[in-house]
C-alpha positions as CSV (number, residue, x, y, z in Angstrom):
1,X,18.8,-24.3,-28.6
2,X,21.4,-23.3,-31.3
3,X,23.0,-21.4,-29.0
4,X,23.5,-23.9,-26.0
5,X,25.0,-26.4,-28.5
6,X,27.6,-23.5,-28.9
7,X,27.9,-22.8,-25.8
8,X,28.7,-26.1,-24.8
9,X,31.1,-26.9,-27.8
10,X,32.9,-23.8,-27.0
11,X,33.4,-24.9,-22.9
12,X,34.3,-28.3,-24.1
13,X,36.9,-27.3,-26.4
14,X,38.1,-24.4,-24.0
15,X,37.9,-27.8,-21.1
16,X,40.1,-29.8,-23.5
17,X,42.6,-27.4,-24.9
18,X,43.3,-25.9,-21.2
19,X,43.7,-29.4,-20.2
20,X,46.6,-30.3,-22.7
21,X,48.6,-26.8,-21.7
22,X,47.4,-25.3,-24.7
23,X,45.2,-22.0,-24.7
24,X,42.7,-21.5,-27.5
25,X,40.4,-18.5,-26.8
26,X,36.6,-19.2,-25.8
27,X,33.7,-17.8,-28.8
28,X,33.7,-14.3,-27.9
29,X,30.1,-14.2,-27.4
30,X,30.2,-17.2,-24.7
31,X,32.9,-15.4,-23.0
32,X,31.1,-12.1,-23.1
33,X,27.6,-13.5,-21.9
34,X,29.6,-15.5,-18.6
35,X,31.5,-12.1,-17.5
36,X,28.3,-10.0,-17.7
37,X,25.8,-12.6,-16.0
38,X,23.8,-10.8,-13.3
39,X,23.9,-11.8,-9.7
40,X,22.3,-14.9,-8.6
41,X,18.9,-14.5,-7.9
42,X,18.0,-14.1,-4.2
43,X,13.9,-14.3,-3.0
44,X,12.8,-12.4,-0.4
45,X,8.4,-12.8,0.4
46,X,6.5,-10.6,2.4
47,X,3.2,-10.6,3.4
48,X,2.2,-6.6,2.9
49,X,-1.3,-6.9,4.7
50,X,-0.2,-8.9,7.4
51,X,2.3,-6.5,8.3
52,X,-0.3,-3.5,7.5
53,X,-2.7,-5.4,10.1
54,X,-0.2,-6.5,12.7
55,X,2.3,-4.0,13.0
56,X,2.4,-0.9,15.5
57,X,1.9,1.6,12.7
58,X,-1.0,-0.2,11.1
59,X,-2.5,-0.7,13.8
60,X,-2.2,3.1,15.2
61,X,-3.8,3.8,11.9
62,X,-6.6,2.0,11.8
63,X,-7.6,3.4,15.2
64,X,-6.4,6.8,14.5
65,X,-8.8,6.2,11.1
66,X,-11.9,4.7,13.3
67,X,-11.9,7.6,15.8
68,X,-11.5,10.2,13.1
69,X,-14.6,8.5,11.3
70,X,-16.7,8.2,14.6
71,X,-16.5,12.0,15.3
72,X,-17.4,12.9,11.4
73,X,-20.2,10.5,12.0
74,X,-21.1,12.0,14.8
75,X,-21.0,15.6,13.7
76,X,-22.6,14.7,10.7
77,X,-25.2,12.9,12.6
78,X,-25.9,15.7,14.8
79,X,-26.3,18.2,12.6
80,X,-28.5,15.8,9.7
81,X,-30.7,15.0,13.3
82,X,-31.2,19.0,13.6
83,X,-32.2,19.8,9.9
84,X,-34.5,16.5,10.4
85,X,-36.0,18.2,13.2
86,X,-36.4,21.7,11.7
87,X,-38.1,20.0,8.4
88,X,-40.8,18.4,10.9
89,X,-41.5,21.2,12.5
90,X,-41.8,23.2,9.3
91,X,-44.5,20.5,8.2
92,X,-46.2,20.7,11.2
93,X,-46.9,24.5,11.0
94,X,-47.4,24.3,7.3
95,X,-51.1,25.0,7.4
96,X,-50.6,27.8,9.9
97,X,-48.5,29.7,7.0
98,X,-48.9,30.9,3.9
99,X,-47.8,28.9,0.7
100,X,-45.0,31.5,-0.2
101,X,-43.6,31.8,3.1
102,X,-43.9,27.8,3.2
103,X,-41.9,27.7,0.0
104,X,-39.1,30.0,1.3
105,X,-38.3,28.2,4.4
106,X,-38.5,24.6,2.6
107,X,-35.9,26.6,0.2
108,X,-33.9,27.5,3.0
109,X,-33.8,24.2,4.9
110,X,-32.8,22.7,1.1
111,X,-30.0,24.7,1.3
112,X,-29.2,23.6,4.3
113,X,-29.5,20.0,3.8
114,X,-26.9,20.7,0.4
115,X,-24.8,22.2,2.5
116,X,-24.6,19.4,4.9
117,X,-24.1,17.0,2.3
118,X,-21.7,19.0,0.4
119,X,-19.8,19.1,4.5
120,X,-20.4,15.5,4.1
121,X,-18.6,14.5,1.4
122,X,-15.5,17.0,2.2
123,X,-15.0,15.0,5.6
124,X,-15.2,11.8,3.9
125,X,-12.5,13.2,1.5
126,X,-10.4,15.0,4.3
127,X,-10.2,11.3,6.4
128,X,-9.4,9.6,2.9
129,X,-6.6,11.8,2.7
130,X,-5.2,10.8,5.9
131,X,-5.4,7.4,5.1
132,X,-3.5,8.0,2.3
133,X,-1.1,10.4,4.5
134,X,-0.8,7.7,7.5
135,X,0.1,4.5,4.6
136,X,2.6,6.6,2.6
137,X,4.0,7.2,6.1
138,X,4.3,3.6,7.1
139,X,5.2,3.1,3.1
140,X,7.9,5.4,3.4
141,X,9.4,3.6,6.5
142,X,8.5,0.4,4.8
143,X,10.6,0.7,1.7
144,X,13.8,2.0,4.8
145,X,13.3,-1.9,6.6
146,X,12.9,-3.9,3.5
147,X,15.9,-2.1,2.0
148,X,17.4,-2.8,5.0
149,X,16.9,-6.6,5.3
150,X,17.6,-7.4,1.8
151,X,20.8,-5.8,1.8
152,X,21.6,-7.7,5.2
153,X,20.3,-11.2,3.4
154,X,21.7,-10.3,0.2
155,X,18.1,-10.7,-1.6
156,X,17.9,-9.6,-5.3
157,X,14.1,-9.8,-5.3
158,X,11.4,-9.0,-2.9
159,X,7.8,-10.2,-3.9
160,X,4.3,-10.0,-2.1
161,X,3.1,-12.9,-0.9
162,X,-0.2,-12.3,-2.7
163,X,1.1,-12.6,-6.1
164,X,3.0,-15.8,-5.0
165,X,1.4,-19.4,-5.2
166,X,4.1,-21.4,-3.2
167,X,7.7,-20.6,-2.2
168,X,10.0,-22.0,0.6
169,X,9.7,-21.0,4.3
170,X,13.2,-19.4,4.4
171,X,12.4,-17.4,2.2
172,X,9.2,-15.2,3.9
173,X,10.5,-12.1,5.5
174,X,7.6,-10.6,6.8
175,X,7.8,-11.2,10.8
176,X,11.1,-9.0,10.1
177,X,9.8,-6.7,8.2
178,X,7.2,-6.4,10.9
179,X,9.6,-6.1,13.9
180,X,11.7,-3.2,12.1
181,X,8.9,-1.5,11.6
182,X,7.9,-1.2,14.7
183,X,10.6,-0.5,15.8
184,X,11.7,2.6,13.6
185,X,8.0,4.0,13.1
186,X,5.6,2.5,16.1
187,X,3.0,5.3,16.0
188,X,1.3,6.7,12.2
189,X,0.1,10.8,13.3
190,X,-3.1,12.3,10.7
């Protein structure tokens, strides 16, 4: 508060004293803190999972992602449907062998069913990973469009909508965003 009195003594005086044809220099740190303010303040919003969810790219990943998952699912399904059926039929001749040899193919069908899981799990992880490899390709164009549009718009900040409780109509960017995105990266490849 100290400091805005100061302020305001110090442009008063410098007012009054440039007003009668007489120059009597500003308090240095007034002067200093007016030549070195930053650039007014410019806000830019955009909606990240609407343009995730509506734009060419996002969309092309999601399916690219859904067809991906229904042939693991399907392989995996397959191949869980034939150790299923080799464990039944292992219980259905179980009297007709003998306990050890019993034992050694439930051991090997174990093995099996680990190594299905264990096959599993690395799909799973291998269509995680181009996820992550198909949105830090959209990301990638992403970061090109917004730079893009807030250099056009001169905007100094860029928030996501999410973390914003209410801000002017002007100010939301995200159809653009959308638009140049689909335009520079319409189709995500994993």
């Amino acid at each position: 508060m100290r400091s805005m009195r100061t302020w305001i003594i110090a442009l008063a005086v410098a007012i009054t004293a440039t007003a009668g044809g007489i120059a009597i220099p500003v308090h240095s740190a007034v002067a200093q803190a007016t030549q070195n303010a930053p650039a007014p303040l410019v806000v830019g919003i955009i909606d990240l999972q609407t343009v995730l969810k509506k734009s060419k790219a996002g969309q092309s990943l999601e399916q690219a992602l859904l067809a991906k998952s229904k042939a693991i699912n399907a392989e995996i399904g397959k191949t869980e449907q034939g150790v299923r059926a080799k464990r039944q039929k292992l219980e259905q001749s179980r009297s007709s062998l003998a306990p050890a040899d019993f034992q050694a193919q439930l051991s090997a069908l174990q093995k099996e069913f680990d190594a299905l899981r264990k096959n599993a799990s690395a799909k799973r992880k291998e269509l995680e990973a181009a996820r992550n490899n198909g949105l830090q390709q959209i990301s990638d164009k992403l970061d090109v469009v917004v730079g893009d549009i807030a250099k056009k718009r001169g905007l100094t900040l860029i928030i996501n909508k999410s973390l914003v409780v209410m801000a002017a109509q002007e100010w939301d960017i995200t159809a653009e965003v959308q638009k140049g995105l689909d335009a520079k990266l319409p189709k995500v490849s994993i």
